[in-house]
PyMOL Python script that loads the backbone (N, CA, C, O; Angstrom):
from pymol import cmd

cmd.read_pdbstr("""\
ATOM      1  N   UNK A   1     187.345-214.628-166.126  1.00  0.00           N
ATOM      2  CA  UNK A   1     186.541-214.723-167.336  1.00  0.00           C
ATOM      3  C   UNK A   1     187.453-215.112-168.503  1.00  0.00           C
ATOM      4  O   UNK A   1     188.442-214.395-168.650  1.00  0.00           O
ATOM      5  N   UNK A   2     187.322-215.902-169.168  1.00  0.00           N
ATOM      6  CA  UNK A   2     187.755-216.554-170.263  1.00  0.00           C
ATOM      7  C   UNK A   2     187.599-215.539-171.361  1.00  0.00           C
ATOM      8  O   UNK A   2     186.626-214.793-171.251  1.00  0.00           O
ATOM      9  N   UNK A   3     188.492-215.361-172.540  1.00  0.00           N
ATOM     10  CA  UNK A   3     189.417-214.732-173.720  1.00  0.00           C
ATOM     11  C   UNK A   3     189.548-215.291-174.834  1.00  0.00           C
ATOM     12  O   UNK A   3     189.972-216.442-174.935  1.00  0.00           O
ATOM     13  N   UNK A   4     189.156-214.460-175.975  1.00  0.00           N
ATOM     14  CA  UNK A   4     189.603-215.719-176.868  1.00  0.00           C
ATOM     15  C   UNK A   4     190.471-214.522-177.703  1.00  0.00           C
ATOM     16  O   UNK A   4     190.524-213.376-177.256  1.00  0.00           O
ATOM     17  N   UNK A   5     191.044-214.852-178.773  1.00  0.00           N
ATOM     18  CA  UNK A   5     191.902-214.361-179.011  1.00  0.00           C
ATOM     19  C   UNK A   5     192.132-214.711-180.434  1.00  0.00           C
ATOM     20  O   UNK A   5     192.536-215.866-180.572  1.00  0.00           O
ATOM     21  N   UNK A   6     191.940-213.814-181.889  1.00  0.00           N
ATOM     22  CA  UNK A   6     192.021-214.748-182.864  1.00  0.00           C
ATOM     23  C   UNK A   6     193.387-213.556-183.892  1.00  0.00           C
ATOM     24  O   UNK A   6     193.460-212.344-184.095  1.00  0.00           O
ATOM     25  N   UNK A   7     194.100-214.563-184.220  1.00  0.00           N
ATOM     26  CA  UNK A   7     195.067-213.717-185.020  1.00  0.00           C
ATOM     27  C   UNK A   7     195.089-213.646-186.206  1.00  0.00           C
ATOM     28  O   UNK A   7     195.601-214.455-186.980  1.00  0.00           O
ATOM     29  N   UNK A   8     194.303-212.267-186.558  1.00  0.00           N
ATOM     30  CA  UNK A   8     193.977-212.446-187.873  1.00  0.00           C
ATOM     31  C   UNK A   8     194.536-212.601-189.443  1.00  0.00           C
ATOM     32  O   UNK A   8     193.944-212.671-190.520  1.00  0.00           O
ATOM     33  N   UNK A   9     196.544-212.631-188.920  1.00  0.00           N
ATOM     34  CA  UNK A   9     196.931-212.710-190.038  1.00  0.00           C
ATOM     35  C   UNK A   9     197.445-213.630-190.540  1.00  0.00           C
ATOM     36  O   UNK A   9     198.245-213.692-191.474  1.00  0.00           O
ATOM     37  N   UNK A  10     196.782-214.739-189.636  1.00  0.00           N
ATOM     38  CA  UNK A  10     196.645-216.840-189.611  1.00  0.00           C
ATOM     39  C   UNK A  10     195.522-217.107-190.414  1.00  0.00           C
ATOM     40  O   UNK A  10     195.568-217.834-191.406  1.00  0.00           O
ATOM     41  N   UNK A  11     194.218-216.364-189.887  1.00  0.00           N
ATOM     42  CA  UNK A  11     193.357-216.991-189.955  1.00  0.00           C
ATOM     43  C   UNK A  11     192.773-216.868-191.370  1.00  0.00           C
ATOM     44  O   UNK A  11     192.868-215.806-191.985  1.00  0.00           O
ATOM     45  N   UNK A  12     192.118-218.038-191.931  1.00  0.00           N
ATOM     46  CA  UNK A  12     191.913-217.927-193.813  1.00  0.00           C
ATOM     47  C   UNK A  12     190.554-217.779-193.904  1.00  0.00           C
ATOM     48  O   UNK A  12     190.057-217.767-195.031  1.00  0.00           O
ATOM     49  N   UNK A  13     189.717-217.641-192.742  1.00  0.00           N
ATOM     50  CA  UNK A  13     188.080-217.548-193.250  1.00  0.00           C
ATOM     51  C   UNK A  13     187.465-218.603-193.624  1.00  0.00           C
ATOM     52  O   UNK A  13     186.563-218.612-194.462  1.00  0.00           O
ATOM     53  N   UNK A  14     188.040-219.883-192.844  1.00  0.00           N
ATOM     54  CA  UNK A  14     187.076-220.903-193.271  1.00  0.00           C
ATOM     55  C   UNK A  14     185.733-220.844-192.392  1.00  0.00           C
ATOM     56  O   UNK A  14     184.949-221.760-192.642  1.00  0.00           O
ATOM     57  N   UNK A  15     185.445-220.190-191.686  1.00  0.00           N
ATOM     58  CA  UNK A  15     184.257-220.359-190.461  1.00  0.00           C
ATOM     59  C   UNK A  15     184.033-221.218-189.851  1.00  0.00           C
ATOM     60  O   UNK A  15     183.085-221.199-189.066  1.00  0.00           O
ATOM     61  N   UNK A  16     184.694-222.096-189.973  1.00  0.00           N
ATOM     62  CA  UNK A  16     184.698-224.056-189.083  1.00  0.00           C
ATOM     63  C   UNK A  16     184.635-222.961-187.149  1.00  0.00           C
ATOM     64  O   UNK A  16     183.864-223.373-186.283  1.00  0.00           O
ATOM     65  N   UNK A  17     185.239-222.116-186.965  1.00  0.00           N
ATOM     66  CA  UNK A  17     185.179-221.799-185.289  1.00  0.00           C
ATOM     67  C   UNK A  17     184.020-220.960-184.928  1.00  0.00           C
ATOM     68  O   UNK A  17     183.607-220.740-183.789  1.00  0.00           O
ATOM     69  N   UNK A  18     183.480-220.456-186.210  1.00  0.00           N
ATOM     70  CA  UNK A  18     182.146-219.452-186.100  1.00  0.00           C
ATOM     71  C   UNK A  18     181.164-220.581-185.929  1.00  0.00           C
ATOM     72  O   UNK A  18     180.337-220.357-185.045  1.00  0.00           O
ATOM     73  N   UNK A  19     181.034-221.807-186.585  1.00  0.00           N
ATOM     74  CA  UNK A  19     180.156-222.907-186.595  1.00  0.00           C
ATOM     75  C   UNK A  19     179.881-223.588-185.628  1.00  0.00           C
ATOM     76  O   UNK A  19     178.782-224.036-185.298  1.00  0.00           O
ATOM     77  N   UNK A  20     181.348-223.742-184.900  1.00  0.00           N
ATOM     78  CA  UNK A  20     181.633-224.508-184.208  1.00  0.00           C
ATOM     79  C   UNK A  20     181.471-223.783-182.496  1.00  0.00           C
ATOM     80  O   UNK A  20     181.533-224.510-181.504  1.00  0.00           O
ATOM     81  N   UNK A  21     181.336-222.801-182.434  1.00  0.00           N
ATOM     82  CA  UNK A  21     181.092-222.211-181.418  1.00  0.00           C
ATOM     83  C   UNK A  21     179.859-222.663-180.277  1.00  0.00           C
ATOM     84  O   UNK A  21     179.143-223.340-181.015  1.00  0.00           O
ATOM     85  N   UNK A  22     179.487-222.677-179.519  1.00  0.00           N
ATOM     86  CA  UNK A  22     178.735-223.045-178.778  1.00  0.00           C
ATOM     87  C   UNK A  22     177.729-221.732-178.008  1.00  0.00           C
ATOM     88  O   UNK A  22     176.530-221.834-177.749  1.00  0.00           O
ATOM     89  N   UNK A  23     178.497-220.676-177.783  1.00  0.00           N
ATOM     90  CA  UNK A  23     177.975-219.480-177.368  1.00  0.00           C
ATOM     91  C   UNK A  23     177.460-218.593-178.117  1.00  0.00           C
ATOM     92  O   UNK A  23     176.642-217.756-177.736  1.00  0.00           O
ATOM     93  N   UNK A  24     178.063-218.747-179.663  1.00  0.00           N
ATOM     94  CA  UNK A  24     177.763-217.802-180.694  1.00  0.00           C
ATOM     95  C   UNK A  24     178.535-216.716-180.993  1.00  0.00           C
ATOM     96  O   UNK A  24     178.180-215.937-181.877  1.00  0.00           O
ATOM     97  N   UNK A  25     179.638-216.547-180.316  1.00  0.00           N
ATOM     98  CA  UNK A  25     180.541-215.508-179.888  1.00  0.00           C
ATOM     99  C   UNK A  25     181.554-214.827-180.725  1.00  0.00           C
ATOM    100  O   UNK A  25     182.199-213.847-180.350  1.00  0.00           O
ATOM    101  N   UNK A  26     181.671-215.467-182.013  1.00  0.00           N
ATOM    102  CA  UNK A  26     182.370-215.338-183.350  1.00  0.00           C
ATOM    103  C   UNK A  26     181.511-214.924-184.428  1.00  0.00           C
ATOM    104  O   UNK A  26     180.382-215.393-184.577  1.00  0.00           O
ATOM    105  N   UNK A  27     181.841-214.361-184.918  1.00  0.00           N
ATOM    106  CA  UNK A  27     181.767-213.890-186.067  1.00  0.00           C
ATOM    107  C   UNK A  27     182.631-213.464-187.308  1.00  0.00           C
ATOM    108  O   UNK A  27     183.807-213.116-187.200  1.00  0.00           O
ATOM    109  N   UNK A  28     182.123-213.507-188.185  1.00  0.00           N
ATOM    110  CA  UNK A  28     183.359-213.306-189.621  1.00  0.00           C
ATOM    111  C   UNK A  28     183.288-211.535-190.087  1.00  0.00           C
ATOM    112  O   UNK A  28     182.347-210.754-190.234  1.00  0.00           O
ATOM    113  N   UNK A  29     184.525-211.426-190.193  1.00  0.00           N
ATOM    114  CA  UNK A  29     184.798-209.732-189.995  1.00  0.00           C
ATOM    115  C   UNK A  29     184.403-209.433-191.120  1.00  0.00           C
ATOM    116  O   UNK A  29     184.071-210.257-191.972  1.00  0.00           O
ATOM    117  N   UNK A  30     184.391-207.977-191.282  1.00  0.00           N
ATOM    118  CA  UNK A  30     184.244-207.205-192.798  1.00  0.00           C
ATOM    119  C   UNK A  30     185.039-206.733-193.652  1.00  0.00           C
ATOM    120  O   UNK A  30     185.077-206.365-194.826  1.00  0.00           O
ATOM    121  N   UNK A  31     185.902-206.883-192.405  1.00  0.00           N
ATOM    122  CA  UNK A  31     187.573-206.243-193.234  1.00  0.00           C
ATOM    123  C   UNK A  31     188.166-207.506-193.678  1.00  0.00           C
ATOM    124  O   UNK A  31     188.023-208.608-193.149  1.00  0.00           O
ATOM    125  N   UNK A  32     189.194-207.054-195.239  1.00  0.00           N
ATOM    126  CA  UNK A  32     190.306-208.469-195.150  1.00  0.00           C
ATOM    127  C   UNK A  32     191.634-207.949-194.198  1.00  0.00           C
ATOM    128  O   UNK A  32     191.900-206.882-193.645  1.00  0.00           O
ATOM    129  N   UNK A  33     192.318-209.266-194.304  1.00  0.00           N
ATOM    130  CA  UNK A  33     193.455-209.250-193.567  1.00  0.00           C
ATOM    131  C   UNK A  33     194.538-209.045-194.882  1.00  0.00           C
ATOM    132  O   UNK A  33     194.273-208.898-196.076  1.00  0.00           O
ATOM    133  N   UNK A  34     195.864-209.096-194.185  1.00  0.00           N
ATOM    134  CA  UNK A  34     196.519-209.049-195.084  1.00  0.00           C
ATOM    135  C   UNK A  34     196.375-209.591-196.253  1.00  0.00           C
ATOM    136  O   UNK A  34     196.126-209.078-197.343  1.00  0.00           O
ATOM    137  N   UNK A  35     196.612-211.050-195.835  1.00  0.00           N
ATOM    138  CA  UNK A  35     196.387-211.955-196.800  1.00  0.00           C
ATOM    139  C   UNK A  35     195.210-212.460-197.965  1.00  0.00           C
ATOM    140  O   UNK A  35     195.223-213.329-198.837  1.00  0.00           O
ATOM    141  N   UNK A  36     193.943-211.206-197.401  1.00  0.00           N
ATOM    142  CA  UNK A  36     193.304-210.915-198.464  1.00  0.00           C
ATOM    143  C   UNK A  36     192.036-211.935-197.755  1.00  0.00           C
ATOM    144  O   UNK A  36     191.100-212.247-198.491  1.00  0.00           O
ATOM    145  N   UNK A  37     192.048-212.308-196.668  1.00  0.00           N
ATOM    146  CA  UNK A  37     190.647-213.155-196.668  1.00  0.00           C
ATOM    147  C   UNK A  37     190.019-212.368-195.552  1.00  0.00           C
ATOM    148  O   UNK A  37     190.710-211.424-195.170  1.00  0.00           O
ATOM    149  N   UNK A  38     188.370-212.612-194.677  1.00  0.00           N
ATOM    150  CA  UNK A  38     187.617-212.543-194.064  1.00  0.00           C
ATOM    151  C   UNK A  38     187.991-212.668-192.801  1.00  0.00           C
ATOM    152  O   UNK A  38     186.847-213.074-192.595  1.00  0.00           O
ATOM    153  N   UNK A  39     188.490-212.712-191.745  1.00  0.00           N
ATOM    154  CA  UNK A  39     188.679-213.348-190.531  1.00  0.00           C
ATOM    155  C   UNK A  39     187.948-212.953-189.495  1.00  0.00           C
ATOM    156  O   UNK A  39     187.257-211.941-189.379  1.00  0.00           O
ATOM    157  N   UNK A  40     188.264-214.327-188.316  1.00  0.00           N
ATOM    158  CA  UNK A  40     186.786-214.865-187.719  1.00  0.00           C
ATOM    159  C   UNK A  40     187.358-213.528-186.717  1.00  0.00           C
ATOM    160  O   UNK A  40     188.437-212.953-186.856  1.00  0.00           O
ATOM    161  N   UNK A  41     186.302-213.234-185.688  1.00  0.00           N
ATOM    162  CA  UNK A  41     186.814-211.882-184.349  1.00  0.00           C
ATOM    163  C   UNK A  41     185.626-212.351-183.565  1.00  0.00           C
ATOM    164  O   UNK A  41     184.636-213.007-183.886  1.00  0.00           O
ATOM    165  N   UNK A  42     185.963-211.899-182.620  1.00  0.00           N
ATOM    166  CA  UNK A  42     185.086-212.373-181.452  1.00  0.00           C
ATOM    167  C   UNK A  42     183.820-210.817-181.277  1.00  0.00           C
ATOM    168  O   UNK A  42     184.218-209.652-181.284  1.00  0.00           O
ATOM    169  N   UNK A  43     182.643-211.139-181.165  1.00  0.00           N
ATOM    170  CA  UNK A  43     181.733-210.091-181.027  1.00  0.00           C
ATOM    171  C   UNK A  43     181.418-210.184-179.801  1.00  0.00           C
ATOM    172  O   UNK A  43     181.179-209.040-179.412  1.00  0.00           O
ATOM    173  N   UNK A  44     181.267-211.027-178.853  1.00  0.00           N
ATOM    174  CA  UNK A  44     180.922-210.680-177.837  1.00  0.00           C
ATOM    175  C   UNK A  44     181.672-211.803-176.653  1.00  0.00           C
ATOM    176  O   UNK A  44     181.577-213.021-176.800  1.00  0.00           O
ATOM    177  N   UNK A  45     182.210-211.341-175.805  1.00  0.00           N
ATOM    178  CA  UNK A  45     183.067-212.160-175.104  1.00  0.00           C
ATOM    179  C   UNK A  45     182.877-212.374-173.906  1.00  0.00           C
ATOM    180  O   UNK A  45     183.509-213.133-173.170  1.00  0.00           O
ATOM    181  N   UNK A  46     181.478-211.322-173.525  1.00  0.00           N
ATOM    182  CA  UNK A  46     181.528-211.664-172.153  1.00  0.00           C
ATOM    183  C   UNK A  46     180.812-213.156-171.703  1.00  0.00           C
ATOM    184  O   UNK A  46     180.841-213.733-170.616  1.00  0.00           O
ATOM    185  N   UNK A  47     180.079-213.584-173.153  1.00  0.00           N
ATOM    186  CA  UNK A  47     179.574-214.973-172.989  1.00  0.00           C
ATOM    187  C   UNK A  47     180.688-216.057-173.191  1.00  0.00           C
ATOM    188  O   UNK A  47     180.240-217.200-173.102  1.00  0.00           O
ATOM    189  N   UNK A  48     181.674-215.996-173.375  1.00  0.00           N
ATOM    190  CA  UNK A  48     182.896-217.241-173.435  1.00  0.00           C
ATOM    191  C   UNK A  48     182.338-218.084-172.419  1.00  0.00           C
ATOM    192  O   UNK A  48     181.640-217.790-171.449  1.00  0.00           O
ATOM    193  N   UNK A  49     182.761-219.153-172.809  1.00  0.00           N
ATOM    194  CA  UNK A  49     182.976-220.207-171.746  1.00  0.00           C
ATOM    195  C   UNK A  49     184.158-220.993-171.027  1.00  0.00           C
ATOM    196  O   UNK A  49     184.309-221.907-170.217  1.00  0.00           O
ATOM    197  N   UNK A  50     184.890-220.128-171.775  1.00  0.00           N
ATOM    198  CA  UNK A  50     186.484-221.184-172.427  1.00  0.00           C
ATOM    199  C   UNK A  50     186.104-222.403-172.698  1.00  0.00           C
ATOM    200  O   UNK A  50     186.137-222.914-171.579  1.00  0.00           O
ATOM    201  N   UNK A  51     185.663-223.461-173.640  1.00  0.00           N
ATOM    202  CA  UNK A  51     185.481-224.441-173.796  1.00  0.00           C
ATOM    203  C   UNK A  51     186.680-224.711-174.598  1.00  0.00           C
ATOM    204  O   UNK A  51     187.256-225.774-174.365  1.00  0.00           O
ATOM    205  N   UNK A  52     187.141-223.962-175.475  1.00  0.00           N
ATOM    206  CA  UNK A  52     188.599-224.272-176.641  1.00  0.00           C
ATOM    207  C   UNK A  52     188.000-224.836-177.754  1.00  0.00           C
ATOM    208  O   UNK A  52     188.682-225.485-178.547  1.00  0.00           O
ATOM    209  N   UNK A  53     186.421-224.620-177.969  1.00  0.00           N
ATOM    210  CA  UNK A  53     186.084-225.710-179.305  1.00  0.00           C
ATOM    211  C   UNK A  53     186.929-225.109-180.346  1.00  0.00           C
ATOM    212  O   UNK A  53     187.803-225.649-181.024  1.00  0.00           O
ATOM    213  N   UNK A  54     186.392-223.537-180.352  1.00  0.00           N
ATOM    214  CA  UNK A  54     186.651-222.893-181.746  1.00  0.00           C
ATOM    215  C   UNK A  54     188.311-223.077-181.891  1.00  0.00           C
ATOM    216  O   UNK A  54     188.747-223.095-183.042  1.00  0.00           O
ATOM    217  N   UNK A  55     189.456-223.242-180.550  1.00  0.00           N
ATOM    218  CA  UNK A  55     190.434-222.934-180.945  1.00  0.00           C
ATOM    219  C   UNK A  55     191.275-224.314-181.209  1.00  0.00           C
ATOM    220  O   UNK A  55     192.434-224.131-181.581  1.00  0.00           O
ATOM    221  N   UNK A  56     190.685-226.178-181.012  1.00  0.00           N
ATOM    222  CA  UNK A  56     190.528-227.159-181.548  1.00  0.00           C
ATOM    223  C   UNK A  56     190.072-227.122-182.909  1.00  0.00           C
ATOM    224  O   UNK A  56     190.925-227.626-183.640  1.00  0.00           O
ATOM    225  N   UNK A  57     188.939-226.676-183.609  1.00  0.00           N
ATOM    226  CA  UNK A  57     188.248-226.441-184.328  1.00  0.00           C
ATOM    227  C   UNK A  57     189.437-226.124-185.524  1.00  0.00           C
ATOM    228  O   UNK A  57     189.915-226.822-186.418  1.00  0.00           O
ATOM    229  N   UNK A  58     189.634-224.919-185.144  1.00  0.00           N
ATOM    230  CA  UNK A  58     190.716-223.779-186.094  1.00  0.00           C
ATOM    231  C   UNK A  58     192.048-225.016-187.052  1.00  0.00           C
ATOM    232  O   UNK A  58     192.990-225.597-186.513  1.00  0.00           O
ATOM    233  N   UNK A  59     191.689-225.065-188.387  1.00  0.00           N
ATOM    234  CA  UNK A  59     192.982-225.758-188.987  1.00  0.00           C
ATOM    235  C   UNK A  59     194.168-224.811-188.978  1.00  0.00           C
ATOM    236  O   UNK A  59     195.270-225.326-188.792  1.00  0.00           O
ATOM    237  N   UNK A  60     194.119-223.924-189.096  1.00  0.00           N
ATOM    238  CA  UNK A  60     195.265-222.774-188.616  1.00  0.00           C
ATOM    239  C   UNK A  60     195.864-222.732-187.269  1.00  0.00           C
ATOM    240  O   UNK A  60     196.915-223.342-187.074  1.00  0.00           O
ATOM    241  N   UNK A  61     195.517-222.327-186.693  1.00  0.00           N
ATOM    242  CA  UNK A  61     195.868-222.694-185.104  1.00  0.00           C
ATOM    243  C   UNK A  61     195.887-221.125-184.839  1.00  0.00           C
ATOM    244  O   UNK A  61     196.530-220.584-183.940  1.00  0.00           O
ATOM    245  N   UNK A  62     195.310-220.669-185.502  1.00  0.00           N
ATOM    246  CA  UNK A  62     194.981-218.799-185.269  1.00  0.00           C
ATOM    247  C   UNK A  62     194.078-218.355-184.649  1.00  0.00           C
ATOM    248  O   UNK A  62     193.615-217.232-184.850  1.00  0.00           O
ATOM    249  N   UNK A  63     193.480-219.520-183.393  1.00  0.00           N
ATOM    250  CA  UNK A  63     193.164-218.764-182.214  1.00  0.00           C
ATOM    251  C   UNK A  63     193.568-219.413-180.923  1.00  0.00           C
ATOM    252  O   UNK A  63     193.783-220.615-180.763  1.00  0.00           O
ATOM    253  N   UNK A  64     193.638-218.537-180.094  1.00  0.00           N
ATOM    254  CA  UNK A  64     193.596-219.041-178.402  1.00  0.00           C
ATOM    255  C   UNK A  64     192.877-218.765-177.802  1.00  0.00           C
ATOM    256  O   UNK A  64     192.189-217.853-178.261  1.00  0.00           O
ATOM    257  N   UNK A  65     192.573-219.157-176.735  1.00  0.00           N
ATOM    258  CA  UNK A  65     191.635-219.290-175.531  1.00  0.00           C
ATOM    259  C   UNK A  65     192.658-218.936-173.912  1.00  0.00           C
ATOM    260  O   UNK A  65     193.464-219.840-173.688  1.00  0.00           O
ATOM    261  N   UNK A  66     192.665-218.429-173.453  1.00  0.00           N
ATOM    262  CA  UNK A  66     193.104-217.927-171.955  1.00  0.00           C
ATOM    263  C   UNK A  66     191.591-218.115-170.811  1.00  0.00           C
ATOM    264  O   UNK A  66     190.456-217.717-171.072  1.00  0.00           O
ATOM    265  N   UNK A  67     191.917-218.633-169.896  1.00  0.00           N
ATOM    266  CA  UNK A  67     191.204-218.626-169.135  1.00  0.00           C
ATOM    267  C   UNK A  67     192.089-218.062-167.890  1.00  0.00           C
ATOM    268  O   UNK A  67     193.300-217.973-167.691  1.00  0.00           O
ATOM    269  N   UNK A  68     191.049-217.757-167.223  1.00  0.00           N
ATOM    270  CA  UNK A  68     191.416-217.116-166.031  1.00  0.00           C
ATOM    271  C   UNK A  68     190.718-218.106-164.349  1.00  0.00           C
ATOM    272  O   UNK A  68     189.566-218.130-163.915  1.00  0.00           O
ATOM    273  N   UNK A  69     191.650-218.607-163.944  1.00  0.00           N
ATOM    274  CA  UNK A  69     190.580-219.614-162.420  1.00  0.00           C
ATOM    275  C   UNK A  69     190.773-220.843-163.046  1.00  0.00           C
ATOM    276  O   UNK A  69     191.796-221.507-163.213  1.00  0.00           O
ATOM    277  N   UNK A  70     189.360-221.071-163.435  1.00  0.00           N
ATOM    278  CA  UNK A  70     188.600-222.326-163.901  1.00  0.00           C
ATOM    279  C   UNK A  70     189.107-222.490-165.559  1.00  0.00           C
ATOM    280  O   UNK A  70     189.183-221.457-166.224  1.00  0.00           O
ATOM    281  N   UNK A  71     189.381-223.552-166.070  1.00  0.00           N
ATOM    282  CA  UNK A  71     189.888-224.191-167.248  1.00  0.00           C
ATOM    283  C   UNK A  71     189.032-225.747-167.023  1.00  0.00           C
ATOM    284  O   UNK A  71     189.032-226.683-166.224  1.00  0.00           O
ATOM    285  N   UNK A  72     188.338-225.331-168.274  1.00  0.00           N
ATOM    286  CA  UNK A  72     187.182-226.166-168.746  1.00  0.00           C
ATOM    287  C   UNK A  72     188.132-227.500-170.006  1.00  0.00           C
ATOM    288  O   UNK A  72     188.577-227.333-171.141  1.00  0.00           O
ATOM    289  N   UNK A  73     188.106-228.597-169.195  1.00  0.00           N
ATOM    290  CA  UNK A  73     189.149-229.522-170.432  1.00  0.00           C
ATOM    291  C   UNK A  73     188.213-230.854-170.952  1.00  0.00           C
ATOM    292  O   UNK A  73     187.683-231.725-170.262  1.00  0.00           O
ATOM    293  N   UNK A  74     188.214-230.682-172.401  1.00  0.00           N
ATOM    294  CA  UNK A  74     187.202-231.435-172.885  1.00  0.00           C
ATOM    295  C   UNK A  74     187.831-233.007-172.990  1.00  0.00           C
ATOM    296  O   UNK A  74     187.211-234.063-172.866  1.00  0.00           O
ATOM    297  N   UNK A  75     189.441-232.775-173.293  1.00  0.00           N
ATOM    298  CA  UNK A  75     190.121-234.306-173.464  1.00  0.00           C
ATOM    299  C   UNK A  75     190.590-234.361-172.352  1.00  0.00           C
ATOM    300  O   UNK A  75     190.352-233.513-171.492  1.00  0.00           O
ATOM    301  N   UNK A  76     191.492-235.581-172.144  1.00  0.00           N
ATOM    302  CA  UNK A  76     192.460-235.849-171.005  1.00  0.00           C
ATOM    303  C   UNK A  76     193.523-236.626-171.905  1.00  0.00           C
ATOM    304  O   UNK A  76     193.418-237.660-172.566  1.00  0.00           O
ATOM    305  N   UNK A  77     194.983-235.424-171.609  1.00  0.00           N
ATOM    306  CA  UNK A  77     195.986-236.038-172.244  1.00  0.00           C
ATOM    307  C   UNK A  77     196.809-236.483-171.420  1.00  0.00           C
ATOM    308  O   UNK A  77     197.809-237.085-171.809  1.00  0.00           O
TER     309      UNK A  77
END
""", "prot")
cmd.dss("prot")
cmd.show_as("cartoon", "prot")
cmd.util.cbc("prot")
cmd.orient("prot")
């Protein structure tokens, strides 16, 4: 089952990976982070897909995706 993983003391609260989600699986927290902003957390994970949108998505690069088996690849590099 696929993981996502968001580090919240990267991430600035733009919501581009909450938007961008496909499962719905993000959400924007209530707490700030250090740095004083909103950050995105995962609410429910057992729907992942690993697709990597949100962690493409992310201008920070403050999330990852782990998959476990199967790795779902949208480009070919």
């Amino acid at each position: 089952m696929p993981g996502v993983t968001v580090d919240k003391n990267h991430c600035k609260g733009c919501e581009l990976c909450v938007k961008a989600c496909p499962q719905g699986i993000l959400s924007m927290s209530r707490k700030l982070s250090v740095r004083g902003y909103y950050y995105a957390e995962v609410h429910d994970s057992s729907r992942c897909i690993g697709c990597r949108i949100c962690a493409i998505t992310c201008p920070d690069v403050a999330i990852e995706v782990h998959t476990h088996g199967t790795t779902y690849s949208l480009f070919e590099y």
